[in-house]
FILUM-235518 format. One record per residue (C-alpha): residue number from 1; x, y, z. Coordinates in nm, 4 decimals, always signed. Layout:
N
NUM,X,Y,Z
...
// end
This chain:
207
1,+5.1684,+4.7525,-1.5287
2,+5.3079,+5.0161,-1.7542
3,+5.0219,+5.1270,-1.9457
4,+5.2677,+5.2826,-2.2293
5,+5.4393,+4.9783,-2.2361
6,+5.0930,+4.7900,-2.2603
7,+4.9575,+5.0212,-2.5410
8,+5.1323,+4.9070,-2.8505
9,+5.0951,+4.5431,-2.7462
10,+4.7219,+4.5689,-2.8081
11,+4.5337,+4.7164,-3.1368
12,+4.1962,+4.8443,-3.0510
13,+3.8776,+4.8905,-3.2926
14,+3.5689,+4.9872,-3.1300
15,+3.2616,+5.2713,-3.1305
16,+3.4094,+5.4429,-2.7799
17,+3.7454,+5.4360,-2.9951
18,+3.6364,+5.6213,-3.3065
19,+3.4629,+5.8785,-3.0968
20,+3.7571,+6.0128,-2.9465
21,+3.9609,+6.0382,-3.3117
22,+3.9368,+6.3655,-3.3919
23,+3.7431,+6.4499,-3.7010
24,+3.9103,+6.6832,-3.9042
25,+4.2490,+6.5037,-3.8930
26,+4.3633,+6.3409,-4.1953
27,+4.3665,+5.9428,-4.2720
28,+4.7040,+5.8667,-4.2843
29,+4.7453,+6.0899,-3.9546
30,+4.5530,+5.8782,-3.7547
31,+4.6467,+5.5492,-3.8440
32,+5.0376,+5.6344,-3.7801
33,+4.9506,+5.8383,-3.4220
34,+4.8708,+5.4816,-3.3003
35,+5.2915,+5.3985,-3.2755
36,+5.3166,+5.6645,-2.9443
37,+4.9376,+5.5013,-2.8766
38,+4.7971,+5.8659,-2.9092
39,+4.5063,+6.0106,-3.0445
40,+4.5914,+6.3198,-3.2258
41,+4.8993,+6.4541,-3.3706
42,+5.0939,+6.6827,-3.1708
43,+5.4863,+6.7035,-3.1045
44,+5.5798,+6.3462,-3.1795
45,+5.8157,+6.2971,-3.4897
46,+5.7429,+5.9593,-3.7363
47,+6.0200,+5.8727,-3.9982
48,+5.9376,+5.7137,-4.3103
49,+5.9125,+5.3598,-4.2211
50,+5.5958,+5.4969,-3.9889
51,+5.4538,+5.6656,-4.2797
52,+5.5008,+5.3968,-4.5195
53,+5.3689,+5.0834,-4.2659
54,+5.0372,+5.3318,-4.2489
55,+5.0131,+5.3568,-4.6065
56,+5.0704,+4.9682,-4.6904
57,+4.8084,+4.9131,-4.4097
58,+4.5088,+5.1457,-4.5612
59,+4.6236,+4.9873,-4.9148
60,+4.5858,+4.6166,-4.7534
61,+4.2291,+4.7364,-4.5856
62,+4.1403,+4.8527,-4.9214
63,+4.1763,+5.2100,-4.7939
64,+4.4452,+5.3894,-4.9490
65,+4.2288,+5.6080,-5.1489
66,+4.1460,+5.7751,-4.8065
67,+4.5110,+5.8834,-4.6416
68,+4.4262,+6.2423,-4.7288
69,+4.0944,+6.3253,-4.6306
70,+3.9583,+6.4028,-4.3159
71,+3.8104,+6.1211,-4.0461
72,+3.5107,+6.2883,-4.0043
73,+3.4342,+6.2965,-4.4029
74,+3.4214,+5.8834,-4.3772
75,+3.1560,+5.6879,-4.3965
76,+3.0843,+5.4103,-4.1628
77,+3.2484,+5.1699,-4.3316
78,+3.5389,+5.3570,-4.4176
79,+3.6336,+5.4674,-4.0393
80,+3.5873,+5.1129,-3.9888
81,+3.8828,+5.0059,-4.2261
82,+4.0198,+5.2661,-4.0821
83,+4.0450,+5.2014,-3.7471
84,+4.1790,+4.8341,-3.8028
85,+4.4925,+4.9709,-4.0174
86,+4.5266,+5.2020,-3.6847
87,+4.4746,+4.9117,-3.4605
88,+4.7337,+4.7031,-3.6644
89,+5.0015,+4.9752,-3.6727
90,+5.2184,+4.8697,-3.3760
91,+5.2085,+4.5285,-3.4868
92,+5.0201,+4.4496,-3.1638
93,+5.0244,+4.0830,-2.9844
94,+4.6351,+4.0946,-2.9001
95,+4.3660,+4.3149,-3.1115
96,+4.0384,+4.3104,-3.0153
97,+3.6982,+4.4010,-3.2106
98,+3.4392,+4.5264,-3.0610
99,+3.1188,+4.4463,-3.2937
100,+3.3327,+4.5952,-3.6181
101,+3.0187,+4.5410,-3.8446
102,+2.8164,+4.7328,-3.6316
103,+2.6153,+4.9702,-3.8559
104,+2.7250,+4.8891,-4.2114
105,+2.5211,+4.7713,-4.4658
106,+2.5211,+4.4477,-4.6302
107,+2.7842,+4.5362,-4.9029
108,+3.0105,+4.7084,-4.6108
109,+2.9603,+4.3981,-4.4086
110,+3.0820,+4.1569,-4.6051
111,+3.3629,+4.3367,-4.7387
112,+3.5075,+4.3631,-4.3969
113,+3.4271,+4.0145,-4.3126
114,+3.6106,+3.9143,-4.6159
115,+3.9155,+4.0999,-4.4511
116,+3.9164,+4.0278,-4.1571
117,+3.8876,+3.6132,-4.2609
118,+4.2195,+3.6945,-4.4713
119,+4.3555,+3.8748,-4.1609
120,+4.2358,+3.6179,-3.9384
121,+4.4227,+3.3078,-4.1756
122,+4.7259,+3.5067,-4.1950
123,+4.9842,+3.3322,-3.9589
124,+5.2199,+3.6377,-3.8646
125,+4.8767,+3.8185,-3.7697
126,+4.8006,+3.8668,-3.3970
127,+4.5932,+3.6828,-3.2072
128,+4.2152,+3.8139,-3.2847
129,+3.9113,+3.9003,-3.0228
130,+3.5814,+3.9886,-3.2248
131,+3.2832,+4.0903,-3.0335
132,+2.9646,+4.0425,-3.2246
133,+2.5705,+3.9430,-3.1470
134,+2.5205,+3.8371,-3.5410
135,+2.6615,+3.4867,-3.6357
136,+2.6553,+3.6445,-4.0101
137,+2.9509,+3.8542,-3.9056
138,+3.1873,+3.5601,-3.8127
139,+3.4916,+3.5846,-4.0732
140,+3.6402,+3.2647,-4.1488
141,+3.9496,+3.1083,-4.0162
142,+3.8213,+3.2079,-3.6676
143,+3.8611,+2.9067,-3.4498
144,+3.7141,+2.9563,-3.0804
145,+3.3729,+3.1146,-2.9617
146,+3.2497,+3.2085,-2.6460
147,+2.8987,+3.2834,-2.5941
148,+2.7501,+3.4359,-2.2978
149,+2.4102,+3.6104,-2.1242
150,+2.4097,+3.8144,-1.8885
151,+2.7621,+3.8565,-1.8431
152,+2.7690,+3.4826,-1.7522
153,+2.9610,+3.2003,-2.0021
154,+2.6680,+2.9525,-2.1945
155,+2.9709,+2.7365,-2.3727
156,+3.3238,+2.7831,-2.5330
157,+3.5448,+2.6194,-2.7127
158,+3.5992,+2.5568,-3.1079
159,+3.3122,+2.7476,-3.3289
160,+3.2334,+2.4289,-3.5219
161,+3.1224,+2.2406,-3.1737
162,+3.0262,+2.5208,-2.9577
163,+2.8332,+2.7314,-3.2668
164,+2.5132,+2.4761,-3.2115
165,+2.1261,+2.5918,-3.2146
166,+2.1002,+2.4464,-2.8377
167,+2.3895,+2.6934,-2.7278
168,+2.2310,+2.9811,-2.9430
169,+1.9377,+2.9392,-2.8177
170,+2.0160,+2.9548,-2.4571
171,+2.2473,+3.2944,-2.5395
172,+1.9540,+3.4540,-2.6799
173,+1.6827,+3.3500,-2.5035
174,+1.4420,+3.2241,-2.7776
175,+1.4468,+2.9131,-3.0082
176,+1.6725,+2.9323,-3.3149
177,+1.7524,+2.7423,-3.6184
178,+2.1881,+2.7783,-3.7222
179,+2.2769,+2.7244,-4.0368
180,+2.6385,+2.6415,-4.1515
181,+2.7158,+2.7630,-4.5595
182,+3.0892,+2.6788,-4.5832
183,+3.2692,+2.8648,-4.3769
184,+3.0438,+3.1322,-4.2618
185,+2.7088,+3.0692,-4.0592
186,+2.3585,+3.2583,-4.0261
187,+2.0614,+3.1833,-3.7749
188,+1.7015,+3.2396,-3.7516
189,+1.4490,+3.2385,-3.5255
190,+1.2109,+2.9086,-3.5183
191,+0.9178,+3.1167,-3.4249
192,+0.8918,+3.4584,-3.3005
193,+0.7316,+3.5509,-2.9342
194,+0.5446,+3.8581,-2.9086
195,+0.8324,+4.0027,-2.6717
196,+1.1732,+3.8319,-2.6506
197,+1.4480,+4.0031,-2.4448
198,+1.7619,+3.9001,-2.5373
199,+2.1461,+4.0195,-2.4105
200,+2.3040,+3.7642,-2.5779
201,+2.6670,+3.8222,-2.7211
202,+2.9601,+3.6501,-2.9323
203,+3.2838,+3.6103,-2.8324
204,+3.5471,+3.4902,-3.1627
205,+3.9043,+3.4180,-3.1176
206,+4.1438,+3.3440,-3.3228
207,+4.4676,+3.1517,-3.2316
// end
């Protein structure tokens, strides 16, 4: 497989992502590096339809504010919003997110939820992979989970079956109570042991 040609087929938000953006390049820089699938501008040459699909990306992300400072200025949430108008720049096939409410607070949290629900129900989106281990963080208009433990598969299928307090419980190792509010869901523990280890993890998909 042509790993070019693979590249621009796939948008990519994660941690091990951000880390090798570099920090003092500007916004709009490295959202529109992602159409050669590089990180870092160097001898490449955009035209104005590049520019102007980065700018209408950070303005959709609620971002545009930030095309001209530097990466490393952002906050956590803002290199967040970030890195999904990057991710979405080749008009990719397949994105996946890799826990993309990791360390945000609980405004930051549900304003990318909120986003990534309106992404998610958007029909000419692509098809959407969120990795999370917080059922709080499932946008809407997501329609398959996976859970697993220990790198092995508990259940799958549609959220509203599979998303079930027996299945959670078994992911995570310790009895839990899931709670459905419209379309989002939270869950609890029924009683906390004195040491519960858990590797328990989310799989969402959107089709």
């Amino acid at each position: 497989m042509d790993v070019f040609e693979l590249r621009p087929r796939i948008g990519l938000s994660s941690a091990a992502m951000a880390e090798r953006l570099p920090a003092d390049e500007l916004v709009k820089d490295v959202v529109v590096t992602a159409s050669y699938g590089i990180v870092g501008r160097w001898r490449e040459k955009y035209d104005a339809l590049d520019h102007q699909r980065a700018a209408d990306l950070l303005d959709a992300l609620g971002a545009a504010h930030l095309r001209d400072r530097r990466f490393g200025t952002l906050s956590e949430g803002e290199r967040k919003r970030v890195q999904i108008a990057r991710a979405l720049m080749t008009d990719p096939e397949l994105m996946l997110l890799d826990e993309p409410a990791a360390g945000l607070d609980l405004g930051g949290r549900e304003d990318l939820v909120a986003r990534l629900g309106a992404l998610a129900a958007d029909i000419e989106a692509p098809a959407l992979i969120l990795v999370t281990h917080h059922v709080e963080e499932i946008p809407p208009s997501f329609t398959d989970v996976l859970l697993m433990r220990q790198g092995r598969v508990v259940a799958a299928g549609p959220v509203e079956i599979v998303l079930t307090a027996e299945n959670l419980s078994h992911t995570f190792g310790l009895p839990l109570i899931v709670q459905r509010h419209g379309d989002r869901w939270s869950a609890r523990a029924e009683q906390v042991p004195f040491a519960a280890g858990s590797s328990g993890e989310v799989l969402l998909h959107q089709q």
